[in-house]
C-alpha positions in Angstrom: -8.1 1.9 13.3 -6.5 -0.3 16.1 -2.5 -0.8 16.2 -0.4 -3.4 16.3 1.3 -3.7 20.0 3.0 -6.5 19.8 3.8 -9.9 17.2 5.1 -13.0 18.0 6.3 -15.1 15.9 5.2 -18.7 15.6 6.0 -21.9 13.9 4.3 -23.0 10.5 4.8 -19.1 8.8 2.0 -18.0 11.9 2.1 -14.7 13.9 0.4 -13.8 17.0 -0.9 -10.0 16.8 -2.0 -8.0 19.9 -3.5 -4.6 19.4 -3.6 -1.1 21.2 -7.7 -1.9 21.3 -7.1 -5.4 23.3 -7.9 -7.9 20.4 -5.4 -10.4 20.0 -5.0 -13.2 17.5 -3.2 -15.2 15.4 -2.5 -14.9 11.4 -1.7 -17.8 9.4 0.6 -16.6 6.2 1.6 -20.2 5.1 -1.0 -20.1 2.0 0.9 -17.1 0.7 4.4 -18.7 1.0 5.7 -18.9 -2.8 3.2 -17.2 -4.3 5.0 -13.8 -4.7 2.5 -11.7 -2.7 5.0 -11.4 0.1 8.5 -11.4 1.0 9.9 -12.9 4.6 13.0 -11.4 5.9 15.4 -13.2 7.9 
């Protein structure tokens, strides 16, 4: 299973994920905002 190397945080509850395998790519977590299923930590 790849790791994550690096995250960069974006605008619009976004993160840019690169890992140890060379994919990169960018997560969009604004559906999940308010829902419960996560928690963001300032």
């Amino acid at each position: 299973m790849a790791k994550i190397t690096e995250v960069k945080v974006l605008n619009g509850y976004r993160l840019e994920l690169a890992f140890d395998d060379g994919v990169c790519g960018v997560v969009d977590l604004s559906d999940l905002v308010g829902t419960g299923r996560v928690c963001f930590v300032a």
